[in-house]
N, C-alpha and C positions, 0 to 999 in steps of 0.2 A: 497232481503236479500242475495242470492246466490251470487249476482254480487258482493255486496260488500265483503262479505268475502273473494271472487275470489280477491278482489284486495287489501282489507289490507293482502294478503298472500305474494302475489306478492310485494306488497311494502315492508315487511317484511323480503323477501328474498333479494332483491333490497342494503337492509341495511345489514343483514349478510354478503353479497357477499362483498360490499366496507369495512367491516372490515376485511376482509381476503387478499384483495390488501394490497399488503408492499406500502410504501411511500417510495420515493427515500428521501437519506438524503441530496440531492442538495439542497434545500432552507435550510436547516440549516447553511451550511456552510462548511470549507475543517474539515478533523478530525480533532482532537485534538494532537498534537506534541505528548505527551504522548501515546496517544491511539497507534501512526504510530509506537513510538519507542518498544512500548511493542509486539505487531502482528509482527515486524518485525525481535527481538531481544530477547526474552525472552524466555526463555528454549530450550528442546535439540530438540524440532521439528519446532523451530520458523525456518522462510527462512534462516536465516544468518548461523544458525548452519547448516541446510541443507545441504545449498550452499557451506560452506566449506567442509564438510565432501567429498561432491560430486565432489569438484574441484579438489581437491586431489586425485583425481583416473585419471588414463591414458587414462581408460573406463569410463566415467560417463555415468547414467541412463539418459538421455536426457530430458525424460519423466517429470523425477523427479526433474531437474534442470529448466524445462522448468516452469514448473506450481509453481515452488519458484520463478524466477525469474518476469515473469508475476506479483505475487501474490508483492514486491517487487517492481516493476516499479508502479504498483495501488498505493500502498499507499504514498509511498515517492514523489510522483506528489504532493500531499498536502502540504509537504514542506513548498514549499512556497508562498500557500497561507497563513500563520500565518503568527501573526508577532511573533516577537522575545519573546523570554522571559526575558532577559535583551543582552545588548549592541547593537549598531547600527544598525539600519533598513538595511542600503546598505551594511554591511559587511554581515548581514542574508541574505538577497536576493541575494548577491554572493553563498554561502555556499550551501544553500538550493535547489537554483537552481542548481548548479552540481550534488547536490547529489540526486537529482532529476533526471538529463542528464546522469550519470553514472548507475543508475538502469535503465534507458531504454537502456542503452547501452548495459546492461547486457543480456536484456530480448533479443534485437535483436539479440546478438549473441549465445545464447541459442538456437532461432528459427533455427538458421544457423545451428547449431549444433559446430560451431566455438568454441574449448576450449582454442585456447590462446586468443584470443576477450574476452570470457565468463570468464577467469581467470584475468587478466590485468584490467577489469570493476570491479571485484570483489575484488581486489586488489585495486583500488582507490576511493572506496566505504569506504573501510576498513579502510583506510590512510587517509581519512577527518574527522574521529569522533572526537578526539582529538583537532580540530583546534576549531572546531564547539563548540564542549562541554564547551573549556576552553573559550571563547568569551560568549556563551550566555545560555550555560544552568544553572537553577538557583540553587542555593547551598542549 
């Protein structure tokens, strides 16, 4: 009797424990366009505003440019893995991938501590919305 309860404990625990492991969201699939634009764009602590406010300065916090930008090159990787929400597959997979390659561009010159790399990245980050939006984001 002792054994068994020794081991429906154990097994018990066994399953508490696997509910407490996160699941990576890799087999779901990249995020959601939406999800990336909102984390990435939406209010005065999203990276974008960050990033501006910081690039703007002569002195940026490195610190704090560093860990937007990172934050920033993670998501907009997903990009493009969507597809479109409407117009052309190859005109999105142009688009998405730079602005994909421009957030890592960012991030690696953030590590550097590089501010005209880190500004020029975030300047043509900034200057693809509009191309982007007016092609395929849905009305």
């Amino acid at each position: 009797m002792k054994r068994l309860i020794c081991t429906l404990t154990a097994m018990g625990l066994l399953v508490f424990a696997g509910a407490l492991i996160p699941t990576s969201g890799a087999a779901d699939g990249p995020e959601p366009i939406g999800k990336i634009m909102s984390k990435l764009h939406k209010g005065k602590k999203a990276p974008m505003a960050v990033l501006k406010t910081q690039l703007k300065s002569a002195s940026p916090e490195w610190p704090v440019v560093q860990k937007e930008a990172e934050t920033y090159a993670k998501y907009s990787a997903d990009m493009p893995k969507n597809d479109p929400p409407k117009g052309e597959a190859s005109s999105w997979a142009k688009l998405a991938k730079a602005y994909a390659g421009n957030a890592k561009a960012l991030e690696e010159a953030a590590k550097k501590e590089d501010l005209a790399a880190s500004k020029a990245a975030f300047g043509k980050i900034g200057s693809s919305c509009k191309e982007c939006h007016d092609k395929h984001k849905e009305d």
